[in-house]
N, C-alpha and C positions, 0 to 999 in steps of 0.2 A: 495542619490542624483542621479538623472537619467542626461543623457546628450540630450540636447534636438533633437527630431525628431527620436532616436533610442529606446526609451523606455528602454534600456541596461545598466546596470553599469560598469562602467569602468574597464577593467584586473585587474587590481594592486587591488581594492577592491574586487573583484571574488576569489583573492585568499587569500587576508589576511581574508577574510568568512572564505575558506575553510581550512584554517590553522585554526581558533580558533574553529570551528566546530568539526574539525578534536581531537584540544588540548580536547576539554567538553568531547567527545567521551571516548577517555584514561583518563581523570580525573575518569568519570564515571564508567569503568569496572576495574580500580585500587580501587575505594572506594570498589566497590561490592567484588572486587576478592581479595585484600590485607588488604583492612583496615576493613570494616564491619564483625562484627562478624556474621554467618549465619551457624544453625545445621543442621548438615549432618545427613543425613536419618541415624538409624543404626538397626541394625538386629537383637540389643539384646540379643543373644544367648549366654548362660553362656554352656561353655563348661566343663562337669564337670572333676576334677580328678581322672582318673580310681581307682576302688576298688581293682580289684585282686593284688597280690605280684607282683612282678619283678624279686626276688630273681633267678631265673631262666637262666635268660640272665646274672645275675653277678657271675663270677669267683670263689670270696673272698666267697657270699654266702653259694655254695658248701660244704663251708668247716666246716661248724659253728654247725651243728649237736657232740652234746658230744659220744665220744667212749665209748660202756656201760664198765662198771668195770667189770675185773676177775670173773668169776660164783663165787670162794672163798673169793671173800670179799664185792662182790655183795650184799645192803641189801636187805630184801625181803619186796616190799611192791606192792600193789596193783593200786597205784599211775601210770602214768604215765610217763617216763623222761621227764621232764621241756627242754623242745627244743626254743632257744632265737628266739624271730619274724625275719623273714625277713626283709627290706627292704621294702617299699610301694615304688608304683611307684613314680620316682621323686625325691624319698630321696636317698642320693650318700652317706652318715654317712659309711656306713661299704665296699664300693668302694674306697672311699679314706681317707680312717678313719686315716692315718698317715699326712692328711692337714690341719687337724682340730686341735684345744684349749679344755681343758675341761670346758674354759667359761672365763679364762683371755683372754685379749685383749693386740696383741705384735704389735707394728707399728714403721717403718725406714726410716729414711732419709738420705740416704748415698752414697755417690758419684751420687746424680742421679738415683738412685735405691731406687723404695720406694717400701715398703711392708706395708699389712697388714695382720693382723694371730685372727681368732676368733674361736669359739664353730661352726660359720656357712659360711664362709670366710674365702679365703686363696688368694690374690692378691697382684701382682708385678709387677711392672712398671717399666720395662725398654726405654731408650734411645739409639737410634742409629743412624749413618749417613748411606744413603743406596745411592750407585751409579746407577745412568741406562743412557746407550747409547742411543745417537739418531745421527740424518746427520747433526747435528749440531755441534757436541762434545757430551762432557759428562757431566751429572749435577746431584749433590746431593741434597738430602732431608733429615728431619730429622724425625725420625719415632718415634714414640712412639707404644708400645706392654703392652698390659694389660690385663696380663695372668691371669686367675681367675679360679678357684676351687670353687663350691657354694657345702652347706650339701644338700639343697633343690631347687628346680627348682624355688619354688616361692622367692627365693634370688636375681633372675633375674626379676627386674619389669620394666615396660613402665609406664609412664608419659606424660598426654597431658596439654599443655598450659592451665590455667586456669582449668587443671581437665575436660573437656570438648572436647567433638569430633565431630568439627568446622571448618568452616574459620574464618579465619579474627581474631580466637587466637592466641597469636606469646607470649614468653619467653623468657628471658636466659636462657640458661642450667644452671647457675651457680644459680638460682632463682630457677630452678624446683630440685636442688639436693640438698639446702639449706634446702627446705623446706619440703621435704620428709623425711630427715635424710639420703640420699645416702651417701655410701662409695666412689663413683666411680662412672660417669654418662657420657655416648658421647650420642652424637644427633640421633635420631633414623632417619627414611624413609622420613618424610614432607609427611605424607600420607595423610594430610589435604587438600593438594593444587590441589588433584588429584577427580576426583566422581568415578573412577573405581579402580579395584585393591583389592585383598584380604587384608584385615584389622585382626586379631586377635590378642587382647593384655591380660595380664594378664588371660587365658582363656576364655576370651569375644572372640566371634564373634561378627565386628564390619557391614565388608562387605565383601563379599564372589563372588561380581562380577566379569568379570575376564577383564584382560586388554593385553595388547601386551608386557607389561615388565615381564621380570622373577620373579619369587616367591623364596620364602624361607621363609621352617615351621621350628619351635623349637617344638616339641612333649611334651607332658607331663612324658614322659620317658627318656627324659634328649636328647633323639636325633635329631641331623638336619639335612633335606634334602633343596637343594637348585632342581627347576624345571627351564626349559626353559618354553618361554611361552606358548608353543604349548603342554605342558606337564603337565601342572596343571590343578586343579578345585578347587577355594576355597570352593563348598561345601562339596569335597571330603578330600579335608586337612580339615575342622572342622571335620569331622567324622571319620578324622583318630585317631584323638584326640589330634590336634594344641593347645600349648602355646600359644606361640607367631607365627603371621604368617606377613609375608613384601611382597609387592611390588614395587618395584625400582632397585634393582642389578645395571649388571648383576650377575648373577653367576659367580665367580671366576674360579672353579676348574671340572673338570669332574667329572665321577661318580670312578673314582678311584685316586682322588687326585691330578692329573696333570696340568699343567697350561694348560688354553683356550688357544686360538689366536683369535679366532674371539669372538665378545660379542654382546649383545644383546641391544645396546643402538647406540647413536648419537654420531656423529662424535666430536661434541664439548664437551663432557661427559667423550670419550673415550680416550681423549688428557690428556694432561698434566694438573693432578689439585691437590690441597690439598683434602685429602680422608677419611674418616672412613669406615672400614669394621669389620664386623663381623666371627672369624672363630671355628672352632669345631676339638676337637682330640677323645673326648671320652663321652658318659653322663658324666655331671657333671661339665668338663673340656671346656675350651671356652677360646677365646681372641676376646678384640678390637685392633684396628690397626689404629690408626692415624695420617696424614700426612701433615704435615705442605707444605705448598706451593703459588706461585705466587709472591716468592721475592726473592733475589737477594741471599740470604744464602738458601733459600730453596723452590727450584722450582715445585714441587709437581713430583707425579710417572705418568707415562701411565696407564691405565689400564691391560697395557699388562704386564706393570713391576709390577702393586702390585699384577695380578695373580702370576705371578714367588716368588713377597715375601712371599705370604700366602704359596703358595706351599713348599719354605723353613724351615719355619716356624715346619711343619710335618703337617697339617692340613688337617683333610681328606675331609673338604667340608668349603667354605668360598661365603660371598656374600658381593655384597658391598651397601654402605649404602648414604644418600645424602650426597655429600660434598663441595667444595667452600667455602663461606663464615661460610656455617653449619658446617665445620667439629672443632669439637672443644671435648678437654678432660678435666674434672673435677675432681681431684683429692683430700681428705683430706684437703677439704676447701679453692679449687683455681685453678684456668683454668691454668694447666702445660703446653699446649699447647701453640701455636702462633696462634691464627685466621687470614685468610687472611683479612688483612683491619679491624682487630678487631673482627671480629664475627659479627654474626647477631641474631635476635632472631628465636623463630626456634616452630615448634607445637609438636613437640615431641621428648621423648630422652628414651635413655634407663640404667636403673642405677642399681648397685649392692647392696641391704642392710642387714645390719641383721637381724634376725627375730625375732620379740619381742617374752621373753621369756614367758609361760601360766601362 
């Protein structure tokens, strides 16, 4: 309806236009960006597991050569002494050969302490309340630590939503560790929601572009390095020989295991939230760390406070991972955690399994 002699329409309908214009606008980039499912370019690249040993770098190997017998009772044969393999890279069997089962399977439920004990697993999950100051007073959290031993690197796997590396795919975690057969599953990076960023899961190179947030590789040799951003190249972590490689942090800890102060993200990130991180003490040796928060019994940490936990912890390098609604723990068939507001679905997680046996 025009008013006559102005050819104009009236304010009041100028703006409820530009209110529902405005609404189609966001209807439209929430279908594209949240709900339509849409494949992400990917780089394909299978990064293979090195061939040579490892045994070198480990300790215990050292020692595994047999002492020849007495020249007198020495027999004599032309043979060679039978010298046991090393180690290939990635296998921890004779690293932590005292975490391992010869093939039963020990699992506990006990005061809140749960374990699990296999031939290729060794995980335990503790509970704790943690404090941290602020100018507010003081408020608790409740953590969850899920300290793991894997025999093999590939005991560690990533999982994406519908199997696919997408938008607009989303999960439970308790859906993606059902149906994998995980022991053990927290939420990996939402690396889906991002076009830049180094991507590497299960030794795939997904994407290798680089972004402003910090990195962090898992090597096929059981070690992890966390980078700032100004200090990585995902093509140069695929060629180091990346496992797994993240984008989203920040890094935790410096290059000698000490808490940050400053981090590499947003002011609303770096507040008080419910968190998942990932930390490292040895090949082979690893922990999640989850944090309940945003309620009234458990307020979530700083960032400044879960650098100091991971640092407690002993952990010589820690990175942190998406949290909020994402942060959530799977445990022997049940989210032992609290989600804030329940949880949300999530595009990818990362889970502990056993290794089928040949």
């Amino acid at each position: 309806m025009r008013l006559k002699g102005t050819g104009r329409l009236p304010v009041w309908q100028v703006i409820i236009a530009d209110v529902l214009l405005a609404g189609a606008a966001l209807l439209v980039f929430a279908y594209f960006h949240h709900v339509r499912s849409a494949q992400l370019a990917s780089e394909d690249i299978v990064i293979e597991r090195p061939v040579q040993t490892a045994s070198a770098a480990y300790a215990p190997d050292t020692q595994l050569t047999p002492t020849p017998a007495p020249a007198s009772t020495q027999a004599v044969s032309s043979e060679p002494t039978p010298v046991p393999p090393p180690d290939t890279v990635g296998v921890f069997a004779r690293r932590h050969a005292d975490k391992f089962t010869g093939g039963e399977v020990i699992s506990s439920d006990t005061d809140g302490v749960y374990t699990y004990k296999s031939k290729y697993l060794n995980i335990t999950v503790t509970q704790q309340r943690v404090a941290e100051d602020s100018s507010s007073g003081t408020w608790e959290s409740t953590v969850y630590v899920t300290d793991f031993y894997v025999r093999d690197i590939t005991c560690l796997q990533s999982v994406f939503a519908a199997d696919t590396f997408s938008q607009g795919n989303y999960e439970w975690l308790s859906n993606m560790a059902e149906r994998t057969g995980a022991v053990a599953a927290v939420n990996g990076d939402f690396c889906t929601m991002r076009k830049y960023g180094v991507v590497v899961r299960d030794g795939k190179l997904y994407r290798s572009s680089h972004s402003s947030f910090d990195a962090c590789a898992i090597y096929w040799d059981g070690t992890m390095e966390t980078y700032a951003s100004k200090d990585w190249d995902g093509k140069a972590i695929a060629n180091k020989g990346a496992y797994m490689a993240f984008s989203f942090g920040p890094r935790l800890l410096d290059n000698s295991g000490q808490p940050l102060t400053k981090f590499n993200q947003t002011d609303a990130v770096i507040g008080r939230n419910p968190r998942t991180a990932i930390g490292y003490f040895e090949p082979g040796h690893y922990c999640f760390v989850t944090i309940d928060g945003r309620t009234a019994h458990s307020r979530g940490l700083t960032m400044s406070g879960l650098s100091k936990f991971m640092a407690s912890l002993g952990c010589k390098a820690a990175y942190n991972l998406d949290g909020g609604e994402s942060s959530s723990l799977w445990f022997g068939g049940e989210v032992i955690s609290q989600p804030c507001d329940g949880g949300r679905k999530i595009s990818d997680a990362l889970i502990l399994k056993d290794l089928a046996e040949d």
